[in-house]
C-alpha positions in Angstrom: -6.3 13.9 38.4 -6.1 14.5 34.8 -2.8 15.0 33.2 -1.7 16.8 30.2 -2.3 14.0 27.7 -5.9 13.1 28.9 -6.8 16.8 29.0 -5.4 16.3 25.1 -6.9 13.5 23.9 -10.0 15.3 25.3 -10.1 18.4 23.6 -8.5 16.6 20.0 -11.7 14.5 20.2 -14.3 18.1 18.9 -11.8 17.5 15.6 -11.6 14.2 14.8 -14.2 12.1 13.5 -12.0 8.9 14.2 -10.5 8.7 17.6 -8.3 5.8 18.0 -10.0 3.6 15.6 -6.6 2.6 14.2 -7.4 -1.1 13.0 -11.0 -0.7 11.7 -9.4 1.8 8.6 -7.3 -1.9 7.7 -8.4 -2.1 4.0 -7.9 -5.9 3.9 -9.5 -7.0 0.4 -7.3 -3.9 -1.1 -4.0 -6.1 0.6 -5.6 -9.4 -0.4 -6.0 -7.9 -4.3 -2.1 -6.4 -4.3 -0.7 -10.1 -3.3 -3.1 -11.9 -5.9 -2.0 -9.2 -8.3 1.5 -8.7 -8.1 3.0 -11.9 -6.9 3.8 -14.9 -9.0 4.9 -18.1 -8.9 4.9 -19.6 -5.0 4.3 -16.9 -2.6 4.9 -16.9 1.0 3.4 -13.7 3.0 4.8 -13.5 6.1 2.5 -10.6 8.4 3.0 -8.8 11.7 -0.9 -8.2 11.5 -3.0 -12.0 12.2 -6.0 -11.1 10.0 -3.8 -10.9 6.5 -2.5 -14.7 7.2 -6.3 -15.8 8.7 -8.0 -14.3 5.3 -5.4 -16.2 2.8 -5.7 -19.2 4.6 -9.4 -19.4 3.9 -9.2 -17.9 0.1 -7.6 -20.0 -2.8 -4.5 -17.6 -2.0 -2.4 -21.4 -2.7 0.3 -19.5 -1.0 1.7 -20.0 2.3 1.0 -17.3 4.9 2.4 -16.6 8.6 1.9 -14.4 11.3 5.1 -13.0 12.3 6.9 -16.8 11.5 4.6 -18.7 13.3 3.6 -21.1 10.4 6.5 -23.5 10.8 5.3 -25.3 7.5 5.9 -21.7 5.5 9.8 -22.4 6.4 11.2 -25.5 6.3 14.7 -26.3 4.9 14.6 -26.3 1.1 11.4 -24.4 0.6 11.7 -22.0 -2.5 9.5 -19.3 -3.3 9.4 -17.0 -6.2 7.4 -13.8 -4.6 7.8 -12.7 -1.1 5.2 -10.7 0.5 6.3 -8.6 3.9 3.3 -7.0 5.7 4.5 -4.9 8.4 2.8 -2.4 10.8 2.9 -2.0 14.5 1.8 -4.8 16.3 1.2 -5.9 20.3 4.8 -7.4 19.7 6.5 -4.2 18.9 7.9 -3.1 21.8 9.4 -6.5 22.6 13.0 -5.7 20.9 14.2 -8.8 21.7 11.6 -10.5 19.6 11.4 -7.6 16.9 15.6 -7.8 16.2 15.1 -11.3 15.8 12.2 -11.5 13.7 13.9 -8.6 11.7 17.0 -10.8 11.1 15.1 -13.8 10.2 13.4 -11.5 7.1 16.2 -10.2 6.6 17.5 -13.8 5.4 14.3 -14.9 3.9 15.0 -11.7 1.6 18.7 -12.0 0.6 19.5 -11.6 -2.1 16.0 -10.6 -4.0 15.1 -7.4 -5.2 12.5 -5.3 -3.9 9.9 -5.3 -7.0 6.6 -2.8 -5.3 5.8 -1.1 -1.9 2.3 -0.1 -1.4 1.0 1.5 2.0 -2.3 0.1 3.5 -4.7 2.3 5.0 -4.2 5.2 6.5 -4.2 6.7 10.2 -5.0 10.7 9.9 -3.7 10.4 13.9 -0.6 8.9 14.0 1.1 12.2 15.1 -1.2 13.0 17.7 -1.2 9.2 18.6 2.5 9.0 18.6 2.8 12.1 21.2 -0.1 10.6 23.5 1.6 7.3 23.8 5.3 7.9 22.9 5.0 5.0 20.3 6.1 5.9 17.1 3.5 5.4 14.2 3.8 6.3 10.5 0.6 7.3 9.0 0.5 3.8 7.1 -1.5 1.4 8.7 0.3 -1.7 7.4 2.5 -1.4 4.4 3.7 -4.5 2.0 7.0 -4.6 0.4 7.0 -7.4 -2.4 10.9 -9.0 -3.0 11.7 -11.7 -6.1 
């Protein structure tokens, strides 16, 4: 039996060249360029996507990077940085709100007190509306997007 949002996702597909290819449009050397670009001093990046954190960790990024705030070495007591990189987009771990609030406090306090110096968006998903009425997750038309606090 096909219901309304198959028989949708069906007859969207004539007019869209990209179907659901939400994380193959992640432009990941343009995010790798911003942080070398705009942060100074000692950067941490913390990321809700795992490929940002993977690709500094195997550049001379000299940073410390972490998925969500799985690095533990990225936040131990007394650890200062100058530039702080957040790269946020949705993420398998989105609908756990549980996990989400607390990981939303948690920046919330690595931020304090800074001021938000640039916001770029990265990439761009054409689909988001169409995606976020098929699935009733909301999605903004930026793939990822990196706010950069000193």
């Amino acid at each position: 039996m096909l219901t309304a949002a198959n028989v949708a996702a069906i007859a969207h597909i004539d007019h869209n060249s990209r179907p659901f290819k939400r994380n193959t449009a992640i432009p990941y050397q343009v995010i790798l360029d911003f942080v070398a670009a705009n942060a100074i001093g000692r950067v941490l990046v913390v990321s809700t996507d795992p490929v940002v954190p993977w690709l500094l960790a195997h550049s001379e990024f000299g940073g410390c990077a972490s998925f969500f705030l799985n690095a533990r070495d990225c936040f131990t007591p007394g650890a200062h940085y100058d530039s702080i990189v957040l790269i946020y987009g949705h993420s398998d771990k989105s609908d756990d709100m549980a996990f989400m609030r607390r990981f939303a406090e948690a920046t919330a306090r690595l931020i304090a007190g800074r001021q938000k110096v640039a916001t770029m968006p990265a990439g761009r998903d054409g689909d988001a509306a169409f995606k976020t009425w098929l699935t009733g997750v909301p999605l903004g038309t930026a793939i990822l997007t990196l706010d950069l606090y000193r």
